[in-house]
N, C-alpha and C positions, 0 to 999 in steps of 0.2 A: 504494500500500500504506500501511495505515496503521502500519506496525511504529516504535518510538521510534529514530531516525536521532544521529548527530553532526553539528554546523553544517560544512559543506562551504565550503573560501575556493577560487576558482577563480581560477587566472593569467588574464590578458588572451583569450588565448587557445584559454582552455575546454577545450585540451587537458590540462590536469594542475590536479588537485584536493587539497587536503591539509586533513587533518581530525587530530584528537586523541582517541585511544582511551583510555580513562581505566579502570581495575579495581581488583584484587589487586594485579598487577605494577604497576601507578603509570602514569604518565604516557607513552603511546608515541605520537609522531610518525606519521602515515600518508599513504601518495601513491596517489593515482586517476591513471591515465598514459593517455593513448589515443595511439595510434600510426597513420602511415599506412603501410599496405602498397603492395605493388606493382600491387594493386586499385585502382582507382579509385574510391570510395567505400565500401572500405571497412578498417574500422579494429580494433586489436588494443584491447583493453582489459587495463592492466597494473596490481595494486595490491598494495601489501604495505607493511612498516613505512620510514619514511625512516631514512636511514643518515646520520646527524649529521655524520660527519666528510665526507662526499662529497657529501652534499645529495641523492643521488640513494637509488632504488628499488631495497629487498630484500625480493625476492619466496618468498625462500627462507625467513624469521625464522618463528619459530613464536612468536607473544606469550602465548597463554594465558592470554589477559586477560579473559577469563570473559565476554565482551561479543561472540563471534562474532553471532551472528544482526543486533546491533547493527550490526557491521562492515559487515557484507554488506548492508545495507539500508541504509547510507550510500552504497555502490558503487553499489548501483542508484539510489541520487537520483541521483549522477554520471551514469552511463548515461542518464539521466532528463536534465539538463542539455544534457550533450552533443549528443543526436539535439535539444533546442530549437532550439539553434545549428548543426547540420547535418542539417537533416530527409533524409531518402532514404537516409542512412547504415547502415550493416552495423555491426555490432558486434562482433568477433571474442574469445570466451575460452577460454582454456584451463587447468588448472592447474599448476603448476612441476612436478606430482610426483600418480601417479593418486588418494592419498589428495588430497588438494586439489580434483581432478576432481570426483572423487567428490561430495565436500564442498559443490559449486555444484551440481550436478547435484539433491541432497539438498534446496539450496535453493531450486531450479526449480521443483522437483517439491511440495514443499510450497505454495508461492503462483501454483503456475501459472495456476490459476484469477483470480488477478488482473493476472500479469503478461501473461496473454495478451488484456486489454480493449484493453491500451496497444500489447504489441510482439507479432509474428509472431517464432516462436520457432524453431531448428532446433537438433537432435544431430547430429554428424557419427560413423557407424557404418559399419566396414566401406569408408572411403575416401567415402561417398557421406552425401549431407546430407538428412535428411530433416526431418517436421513433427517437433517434441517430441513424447514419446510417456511419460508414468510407467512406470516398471517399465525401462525400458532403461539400460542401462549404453554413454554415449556417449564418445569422444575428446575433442569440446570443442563449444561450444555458439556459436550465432549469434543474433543478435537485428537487428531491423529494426521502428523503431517505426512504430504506422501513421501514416494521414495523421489529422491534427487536424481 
């Protein structure tokens, strides 16, 4: 995609990404998290503002730093990184709370047409995962980039 991103610094370990959202509200701190589940290749993707005094991820913060779309296409160059360094991997997202769902959902659905050159995309509806689909209202979403 070609959308304008924030510079992404990755730990060693390409599981956790931290970038700086810059707006209105000033200067906020951000964490890209991938986790592993009880799946075997495959993984949760967690991001929201970092929490200064804990160093770790709050997924809960609402910044309203006027820079969403920004955000969220910093998330996918993560995403984008990540399957570099773990091809065959699964993606797993979901949001804290169904406005947030929503909100990726929103974002899917507007660049699906490019996100789907790179990844195989799935909504989970109704307990069962199927292809992405616009117009559907999903629980959370899966990505699986293709082969290179």
């Amino acid at each position: 995609m070609k959308l304008e991103k924030y510079t992404l610094i990755a730990e060693d370990s390409f599981m956790v990404y931290e970038f700086t959202s810059s707006g209105p509200k000033g200067i906020i701190p951000k964490i890209v998290k991938f986790s592993e589940t009880n799946f075997q290749g495959l993984y949760n993707v967690a991001f929201g503002d970092k929490d200064l005094s804990t160093g770790g991820l709050n997924d809960l913060a609402i910044s309203n730093n006027g820079d969403s779309e920004k955000v969220l296409a910093t998330v996918v160059e993560a995403v984008y990184s990540f399957t570099d360094q773990f091809p065959g991997s699964f993606v797993y997202a979901t949001g804290s709370n169904k406005a947030r769902t929503r909100l990726y959902r929103m974002g899917i659905t507007k660049y699906l047409k490019e996100i789907a050159k790179d990844f195989e995309v799935f909504g989970l509806r109704n307990h069962e995962w199927e292809i992405f689909e616009k117009g559907i209202e999903y629980e959370a979403f899966l990505a699986k980039r293709k082969k290179l």
